[in-house]
C-alpha positions in Angstrom: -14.6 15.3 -1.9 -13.2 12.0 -0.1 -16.0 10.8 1.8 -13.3 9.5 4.2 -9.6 8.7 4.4 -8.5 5.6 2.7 -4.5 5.4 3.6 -2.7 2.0 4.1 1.6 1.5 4.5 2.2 -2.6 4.7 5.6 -4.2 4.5 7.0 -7.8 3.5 10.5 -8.6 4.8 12.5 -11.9 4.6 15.7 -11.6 6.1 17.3 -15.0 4.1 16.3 -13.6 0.8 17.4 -10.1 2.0 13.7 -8.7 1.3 12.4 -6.0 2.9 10.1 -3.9 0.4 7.2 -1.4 1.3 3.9 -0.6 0.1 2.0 2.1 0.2 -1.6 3.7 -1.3 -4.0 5.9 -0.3 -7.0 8.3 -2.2 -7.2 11.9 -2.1 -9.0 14.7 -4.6 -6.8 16.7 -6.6 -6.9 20.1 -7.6 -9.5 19.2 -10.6 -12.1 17.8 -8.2 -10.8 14.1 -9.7 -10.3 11.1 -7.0 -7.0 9.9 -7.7 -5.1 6.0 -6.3 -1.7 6.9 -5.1 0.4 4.3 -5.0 4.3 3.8 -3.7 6.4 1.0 -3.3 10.3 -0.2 -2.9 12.6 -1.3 -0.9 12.5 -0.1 2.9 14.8 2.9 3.1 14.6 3.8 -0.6 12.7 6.0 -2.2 11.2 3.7 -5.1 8.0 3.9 -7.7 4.7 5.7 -7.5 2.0 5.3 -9.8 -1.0 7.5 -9.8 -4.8 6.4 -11.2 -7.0 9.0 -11.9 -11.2 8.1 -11.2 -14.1 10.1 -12.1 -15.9 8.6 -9.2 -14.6 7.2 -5.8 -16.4 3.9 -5.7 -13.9 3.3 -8.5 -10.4 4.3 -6.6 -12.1 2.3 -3.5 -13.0 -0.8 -5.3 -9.2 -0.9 -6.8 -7.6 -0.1 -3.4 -9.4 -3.2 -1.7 -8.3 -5.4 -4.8 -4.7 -3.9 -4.4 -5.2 -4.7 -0.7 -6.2 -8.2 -1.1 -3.5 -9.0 -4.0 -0.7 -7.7 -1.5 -2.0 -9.7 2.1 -2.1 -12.3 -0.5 2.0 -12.1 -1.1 2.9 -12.0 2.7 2.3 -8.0 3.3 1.3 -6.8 6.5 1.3 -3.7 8.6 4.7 -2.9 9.9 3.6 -3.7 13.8 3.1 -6.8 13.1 6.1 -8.4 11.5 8.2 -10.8 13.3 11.1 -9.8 14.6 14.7 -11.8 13.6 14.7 -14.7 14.9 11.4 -14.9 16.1 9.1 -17.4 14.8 5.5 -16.4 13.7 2.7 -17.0 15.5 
């Protein structure tokens, strides 16, 4: 059993490079009783990859969604309200 939700959905978008790309994780028990890391990513508007990592524990999915987390704010991702629009400049 999750002892409570761990969900994140961050985007990076650069209109002169024509990026826009999603990312998204979160942790949730399966079937098995097993903590799994789902993770999904692409370009806005696609569908794109998934990877799942299975964990006998859940310090161990939490401790690889926060480095995941840090790694991605890192590249430029952030949550999608927070994105500057086109032709705005950031703050």
């Amino acid at each position: 059993m999750i002892s409570q939700p761990y969900q994140l959905y961050v985007e990076r978008s650069d209109a002169s490079r024509n990026m826009a790309r999603y990312y998204a994780m979160s942790i949730e028990a399966n079937l098995f009783g097993d903590v799994c890391l789902l993770r999904k990513w692409g370009r806005i508007g696609a569908t794109g990859q998934k990877m799942v990592h299975h964990f006998g524990r859940e310090e161990e999915a939490v401790q690889l969604f926060l480095d995941l987390l840090r790694q991605k704010r890192k590249r430029g991702y952030r949550p999608r309200g927070s994105m500057p629009r086109a032709g705005e400049l950031p703050s």
